[in-house]
Structure formats: structure tokens, C-alpha cells
C-alpha positions in Angstrom: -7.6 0.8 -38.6 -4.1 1.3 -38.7 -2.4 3.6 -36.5 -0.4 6.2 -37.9 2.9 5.7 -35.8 6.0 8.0 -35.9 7.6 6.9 -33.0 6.5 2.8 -31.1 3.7 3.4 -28.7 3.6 1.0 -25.5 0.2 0.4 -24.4 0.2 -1.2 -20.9 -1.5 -2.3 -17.4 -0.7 -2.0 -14.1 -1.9 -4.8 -11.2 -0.6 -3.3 -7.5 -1.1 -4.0 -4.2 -3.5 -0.8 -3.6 -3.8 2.8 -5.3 -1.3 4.8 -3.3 1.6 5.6 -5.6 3.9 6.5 -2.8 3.4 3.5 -0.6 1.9 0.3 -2.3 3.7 -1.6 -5.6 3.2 -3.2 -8.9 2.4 -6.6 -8.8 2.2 -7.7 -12.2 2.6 -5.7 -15.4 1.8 -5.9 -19.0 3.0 -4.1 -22.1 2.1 -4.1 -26.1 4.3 -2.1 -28.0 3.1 -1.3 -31.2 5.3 -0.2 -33.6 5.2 2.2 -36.9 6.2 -0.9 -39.0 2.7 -3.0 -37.7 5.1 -4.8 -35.7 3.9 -5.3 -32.1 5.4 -7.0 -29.2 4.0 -8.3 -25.5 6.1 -8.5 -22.1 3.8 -9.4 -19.3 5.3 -9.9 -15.9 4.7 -10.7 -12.5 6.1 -8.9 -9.8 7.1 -9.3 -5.7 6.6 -6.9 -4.6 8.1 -6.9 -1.4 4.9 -6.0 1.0 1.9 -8.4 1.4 -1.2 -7.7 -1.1 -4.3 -7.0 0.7 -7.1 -8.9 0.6 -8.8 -6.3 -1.3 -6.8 -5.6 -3.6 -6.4 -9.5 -3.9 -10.1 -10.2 -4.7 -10.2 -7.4 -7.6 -6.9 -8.6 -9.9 -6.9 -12.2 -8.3 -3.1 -12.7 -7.3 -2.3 -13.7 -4.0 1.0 -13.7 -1.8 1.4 -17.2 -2.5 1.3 -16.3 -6.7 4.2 -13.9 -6.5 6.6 -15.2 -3.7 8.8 -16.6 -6.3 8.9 -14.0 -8.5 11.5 -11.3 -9.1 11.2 -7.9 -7.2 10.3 -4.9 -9.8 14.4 -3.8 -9.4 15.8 -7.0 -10.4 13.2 -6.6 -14.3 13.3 -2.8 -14.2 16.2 -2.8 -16.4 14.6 -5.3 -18.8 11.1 -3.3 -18.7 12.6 -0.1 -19.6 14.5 -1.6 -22.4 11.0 -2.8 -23.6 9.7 0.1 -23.8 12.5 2.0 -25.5 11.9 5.3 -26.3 8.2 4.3 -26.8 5.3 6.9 -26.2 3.0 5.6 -23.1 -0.8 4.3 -23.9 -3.3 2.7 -22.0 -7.1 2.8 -20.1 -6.9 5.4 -17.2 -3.1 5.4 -17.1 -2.0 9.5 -16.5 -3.7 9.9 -12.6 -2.3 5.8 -11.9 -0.5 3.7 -13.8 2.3 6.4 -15.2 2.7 8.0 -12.0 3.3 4.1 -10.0 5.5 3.1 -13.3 7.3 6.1 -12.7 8.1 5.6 -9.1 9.0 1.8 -9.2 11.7 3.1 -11.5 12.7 5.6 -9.4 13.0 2.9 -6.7 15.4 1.3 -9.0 17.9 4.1 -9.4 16.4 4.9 -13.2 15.5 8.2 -14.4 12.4 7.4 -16.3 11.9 10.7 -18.5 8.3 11.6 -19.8 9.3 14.9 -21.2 9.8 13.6 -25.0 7.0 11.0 -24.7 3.3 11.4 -25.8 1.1 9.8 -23.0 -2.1 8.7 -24.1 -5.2 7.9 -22.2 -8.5 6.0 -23.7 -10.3 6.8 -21.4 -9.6 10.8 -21.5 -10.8 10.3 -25.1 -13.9 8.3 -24.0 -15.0 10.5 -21.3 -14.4 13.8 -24.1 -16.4 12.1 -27.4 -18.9 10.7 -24.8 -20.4 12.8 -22.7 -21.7 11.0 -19.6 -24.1 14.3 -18.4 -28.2 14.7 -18.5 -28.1 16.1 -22.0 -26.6 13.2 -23.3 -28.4 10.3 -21.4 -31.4 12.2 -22.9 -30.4 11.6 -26.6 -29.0 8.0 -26.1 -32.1 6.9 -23.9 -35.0 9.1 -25.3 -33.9 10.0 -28.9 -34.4 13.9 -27.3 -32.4 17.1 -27.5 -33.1 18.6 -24.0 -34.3 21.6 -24.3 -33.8 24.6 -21.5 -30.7 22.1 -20.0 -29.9 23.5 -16.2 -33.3 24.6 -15.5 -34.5 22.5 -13.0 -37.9 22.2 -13.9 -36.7 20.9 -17.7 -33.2 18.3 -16.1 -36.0 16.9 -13.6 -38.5 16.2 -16.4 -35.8 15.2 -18.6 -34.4 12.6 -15.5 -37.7 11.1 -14.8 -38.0 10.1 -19.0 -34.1 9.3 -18.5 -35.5 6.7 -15.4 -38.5 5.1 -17.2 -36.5 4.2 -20.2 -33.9 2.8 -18.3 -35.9 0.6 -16.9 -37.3 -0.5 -20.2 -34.2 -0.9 -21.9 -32.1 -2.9 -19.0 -35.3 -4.8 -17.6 -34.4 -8.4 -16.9 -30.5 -8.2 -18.0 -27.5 -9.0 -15.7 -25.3 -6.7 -14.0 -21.6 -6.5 -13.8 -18.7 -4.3 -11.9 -16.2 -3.2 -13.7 -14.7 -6.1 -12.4 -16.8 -8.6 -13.5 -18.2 -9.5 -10.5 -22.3 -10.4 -10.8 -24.3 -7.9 -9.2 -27.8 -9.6 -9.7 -30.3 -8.8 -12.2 -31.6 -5.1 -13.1 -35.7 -5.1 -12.5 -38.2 -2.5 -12.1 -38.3 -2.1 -8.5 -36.7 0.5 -6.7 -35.8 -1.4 -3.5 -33.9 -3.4 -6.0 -32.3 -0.9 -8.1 -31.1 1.2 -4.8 -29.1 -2.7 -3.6 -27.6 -2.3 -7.0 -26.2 1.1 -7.7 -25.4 2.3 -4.3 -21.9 1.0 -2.4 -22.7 0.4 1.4 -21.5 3.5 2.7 -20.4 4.6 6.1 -20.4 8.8 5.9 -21.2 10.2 2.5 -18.2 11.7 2.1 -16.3 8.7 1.5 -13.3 8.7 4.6 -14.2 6.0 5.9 -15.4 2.6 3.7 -16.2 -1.1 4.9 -13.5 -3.5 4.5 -14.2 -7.1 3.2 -15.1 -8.3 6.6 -17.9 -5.5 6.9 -15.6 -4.0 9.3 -15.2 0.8 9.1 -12.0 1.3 7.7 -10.3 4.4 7.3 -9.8 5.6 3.3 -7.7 8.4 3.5 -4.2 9.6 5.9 -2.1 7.7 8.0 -4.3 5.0 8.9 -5.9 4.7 5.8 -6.9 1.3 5.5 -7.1 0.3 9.2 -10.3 0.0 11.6 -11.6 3.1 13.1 -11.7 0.8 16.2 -8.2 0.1 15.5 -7.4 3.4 14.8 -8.5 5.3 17.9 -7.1 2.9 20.0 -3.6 2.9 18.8 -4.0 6.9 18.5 -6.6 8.6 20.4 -6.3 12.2 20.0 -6.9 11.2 16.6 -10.4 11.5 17.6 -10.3 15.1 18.8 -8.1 16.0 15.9 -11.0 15.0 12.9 -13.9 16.7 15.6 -12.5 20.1 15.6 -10.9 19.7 12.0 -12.8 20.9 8.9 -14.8 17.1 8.2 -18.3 16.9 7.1 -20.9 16.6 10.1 -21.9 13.9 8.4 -18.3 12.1 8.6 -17.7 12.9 12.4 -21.4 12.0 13.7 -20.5 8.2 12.0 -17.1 8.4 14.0 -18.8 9.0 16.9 -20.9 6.2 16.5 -18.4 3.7 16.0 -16.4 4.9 18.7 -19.0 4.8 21.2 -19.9 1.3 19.5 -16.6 0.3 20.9 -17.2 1.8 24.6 -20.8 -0.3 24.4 -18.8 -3.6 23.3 -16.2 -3.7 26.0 
């Protein structure tokens, strides 16, 4: 379908060397501008970024220090990057909480006002997540054919869930499973033990502050030592310990610090 285009839109991607805006950079980027004519053009660049890529961050977009030691540093291409993109409205997969707010500050790095104010940004994902609904009452329809009836009593959403659960199982028997990265997860079959390995993440507390690293090792996922050990951590800073007990964490999340701390003690 064509698109009807008053102004070029620039659809593009970020790769980076983590998902903090403030602190981690772009290391490769691609753009298709479309433009109201049916023209469309493609810039697609790799970037230095000036701080090594972690290893997990490595593994999910595949470039490695050793791709992008050559390449120019996002400065020396901003110039040429915003040029590409002109006065071009912004477009892409999960771009507004990400990829606009990184592109934004790698500009900003490179002394150029990038102004949003007079650009439409556009999200695909925004509009998959508002035609699709992703709740009970639609996992109903799609996997039973059903309008759920009485939706948010709990006898009627548990009923509902356990139809939702058989059909599943019906439908995706046998069939492989993917991430969203690609990666092979092993193949969906009707056992629960099974099913559990496949859509639950190894977790350390529920709430999600602390994750495993690559190695299997407790990392921290959010402040100042995000992405270090809890090991690591506590002994570069240990008050920090006494600071997350008396702070407002879930039980949950401090009774798993615990353990790895006293983990350490039993170790030395």
C-alpha cells in the first residue's frame, strides 16, 4: 500500500552497547527514508563507539570490539546522519522509550541540536500493541473462537485461561521456539516441566534487580553497579548492603542478597 507522505519519513534501527541512554552508545545504525515521491533511500553505518561492548549485548546484535575498532566514532558521521535524515519525521519498531531518546543524545554528544518538536514520531509497535490486544479476552477469541463472557471475574478469566492453556498446547504442539532474537529455545510439547524451561528466564529475586550474567554469575540490573556482580559489588562498596536492607526492596529481593553474600563468606 502506498503511504500517504507529506513530509519524508525515516524509519530506522539502533544496535548499542546496552539499554542505558545516558551511559552506553550506538554501535551501528540503520535508516530508510521514504519519501512522498516513492523514492526511498538506505544509510546503514557502523559505529565506535568509544567504550567496549559487553558481552551481552555482543551475543544479541552480533558485533564485537574487534568489528568496530576501525570504524568512525558517532561525532565524526553525525553531521552526515543528520543530513540523511533531513527534516524527515522519525519511524521505526519500539523506537519512542529507546532508539529516539539514544539518537537524541549521541547528537547531543556531537554539539547538534536535534529538534523533535516539528517531527511526527512513529512507533509500530505502539500500533501493534493498540489494534492487538495481548489480554485474556483476546487470547480467548484468537485461541478458542470465544467472546469471554463475565471478563475480570475470576471464576469466568480462570475458566477462560485453562481453555486458553489446552488449546495452546494443541495448536503449538511439536513446533520450534524462537526469542525475539532468534535464538532456538527447543521444541514446545505438552509437558509442563517442559513448558516452565521454556517461558520462564532463570531468575534471581522476582522483582527483577538482580539478573544472571552470561557466565551464570548475580549481576546487579539497576543503579550504580548495574551490571556488576553482587559479589563484586559488596566488596568494592559494602554499606551498599545495609543501604538495600533498610531501603524500600521487596523481601523477596533482599533475602536473595543475603544469600549471595553469605555465599561469599562460605567460599572464602
Amino acid at each position: 500500500m502506498k503511504l500517504n507522505l507529506k513530509n519524508p519519513v525515516a524509519f530506522f534501527d539502533l544496535e548499542a552497547t546496552g539499554t542505558n541512554v545516558s551511559t552506553d552508545r550506538i554501535v551501528e545504525i540503520s535508516i530508510v527514508k521514504l519519501t512522498p515521491d516513492g523514492g526511498q533511500q538506505i544509510f546503514t553505518r557502523r559505529v565506535n563507539p568509544g567504550i567496549s561492548i559487553p558481552l551481552e549485548a555482543s551475543l544479541i546484535h552480533g558485533i564485537y570490539d574487534k568489528d568496530i575498532k576501525n570504524e568512525p566514532y558517532f561525532k565524526d558521521i553525525a553531521k552526515d546522519v543528520f543530513q540523511f535524515i533531513g527534516q524527515a519525521d522519525l519511524a521505526g519498531f519500539n523506537v519512542l522509550k529507546y532508539d529516539i531518546p539514544l539518537l537524541v543524545e549521541e547528537f547531543l554528544r556531537s554539539g547538534i541540536d536535534f529538534d523533535l518538536d516539528k517531527r511526527n514520531l512513529l512507533d509500530a509497535q505502539k500500533i501493534f500493541h493498540l489494534m492487538e490486544k495481548r489480554n485474556l479476552s483476546a487470547a480467548y477469541k484468537f485461541y478458542c473462537g470465544k467472546k469471554l463472557e463475565n471478563a475480570h471475574s475470576a471464576e469466568a478469566d480462570t475458566l477462560a485461561t485453562v481453555d486458553v492453556f489446552r488449546a495452546q498446547i494443541e495448536r503449538y504442539a511439536g513446533e520450534e521456539v524462537e526469542d525475539l532474537q532468534g535464538n532456538k529455545l527447543g521444541v514446545f510439547e505438552n509437558d509442563m516441566k517442559k513448558i516452565h524451561d521454556l517461558v520462564n528466564e532463570k531468575m534471581v529475586d522476582l522483582a527483577g534487580r538482580f539478573i544472571f550474567n552470561s557466565q551464570g554469575e548475580e549481576i546487579f540490573n539497576f543503579g550504580k553497579h548495574k551490571g556488576k556482580t553482587i559479589e563484586q559489588a559488596l566488596k568494592e562498596e559494602p554499606g551498599y548492603y545495609d543501604w538495600m536492607m533498610k531501603g524500600d526492596f521487596p523481601l523477596d529481593t533482599k533475602r536473595k542478597l543475603t544469600q549471595v553474600k553469605l555465599r561469599g563468606f562460605t567460599n572464602r
